[in-house]
N, C-alpha and C positions, 0 to 999 in steps of 0.2 A: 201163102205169104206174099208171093207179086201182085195178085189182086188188091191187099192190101197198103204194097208198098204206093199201087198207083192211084190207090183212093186219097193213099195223102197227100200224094204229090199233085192230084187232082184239088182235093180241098184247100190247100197251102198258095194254090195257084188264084184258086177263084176270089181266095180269101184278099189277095194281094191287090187283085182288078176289082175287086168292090161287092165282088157278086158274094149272092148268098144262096147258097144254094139248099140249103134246110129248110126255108121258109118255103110255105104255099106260094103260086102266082096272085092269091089274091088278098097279102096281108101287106097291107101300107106299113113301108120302113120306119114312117112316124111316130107306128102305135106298139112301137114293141120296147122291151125289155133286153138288156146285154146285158148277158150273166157270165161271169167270165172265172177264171180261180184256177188251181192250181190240184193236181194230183200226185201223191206223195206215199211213202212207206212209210213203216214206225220211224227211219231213219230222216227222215226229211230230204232222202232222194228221190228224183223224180221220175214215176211210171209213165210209158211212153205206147201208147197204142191200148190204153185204157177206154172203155166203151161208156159213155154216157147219154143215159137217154131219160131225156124230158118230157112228160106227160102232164096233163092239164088233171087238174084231179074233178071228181066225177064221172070219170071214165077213161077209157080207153081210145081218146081221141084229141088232135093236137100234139100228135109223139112227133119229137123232134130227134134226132141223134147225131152227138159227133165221138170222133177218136180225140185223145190225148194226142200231143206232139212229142217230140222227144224232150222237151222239159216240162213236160207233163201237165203243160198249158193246155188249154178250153177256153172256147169264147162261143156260145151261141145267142142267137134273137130269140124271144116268142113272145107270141102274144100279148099285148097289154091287158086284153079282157078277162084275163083273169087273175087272180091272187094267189090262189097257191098252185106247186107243181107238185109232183112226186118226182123223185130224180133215184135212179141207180143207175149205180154203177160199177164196171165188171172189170174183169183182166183173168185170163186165166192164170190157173196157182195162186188166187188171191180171193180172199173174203168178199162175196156180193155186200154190196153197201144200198141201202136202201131207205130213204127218208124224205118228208116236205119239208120246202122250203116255203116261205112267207114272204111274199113282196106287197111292200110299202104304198108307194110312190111310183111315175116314172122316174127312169132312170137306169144306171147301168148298178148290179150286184155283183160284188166277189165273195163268193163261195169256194173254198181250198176244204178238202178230204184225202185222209189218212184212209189207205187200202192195207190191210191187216194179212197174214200168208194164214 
């Protein structure tokens, strides 16, 4: 559980000074995508330390992953070079969620998911 409290406080931090720390060293800040949205129960409260990971589809490569915050906010970058992701996402005591997403355009996307017990 401290491991995890300083990952966020670690991410919360880097998030604040600009850095990104999900992204490769060699993906231009220009060419990506912010996909951001919100994670929630049937109740429309918010799950907090929820696992989300981004995959490029085709494979297995391109995986990105962030935690929920305590209002069950997500913001990550990836990639513009490709169109669709596979995204799940986890919590323990709670239904794996597992599904693609479709991008358009550049641009930023909000995508919000209901986590089911």
């Amino acid at each position: 559980m401290k491991k995890i409290k300083v990952l966020f406080v670690f991410t919360m931090l880097c998030s604040i000074l600009g850095y990104n720390i999900f992204l490769p060293p060699h993906v231009n800040a220009s060419s990506n995508y912010v996909i951001s949205g919100k994670i929630t129960d049937s109740n429309l409260k918010p799950i907090n330390g929820a696992k989300i990971v981004f995959e490029m589809d085709g494979g297995r490569n391109g995986i990105q992953s962030i935690i929920t915050d305590y209002k069950g906010d997500y913001k990550v970058n990836v990639p513009a070079n490709n169109k669709t992701y596979w995204i799940t996402i986890g919590k323990e005591g709670r239904r794996t969620y597992r599904g693609k997403i479709q991008i358009a355009n550049d641009g930023s996307y909000i995508y919000n998911f209901v986590l089911n017990k």
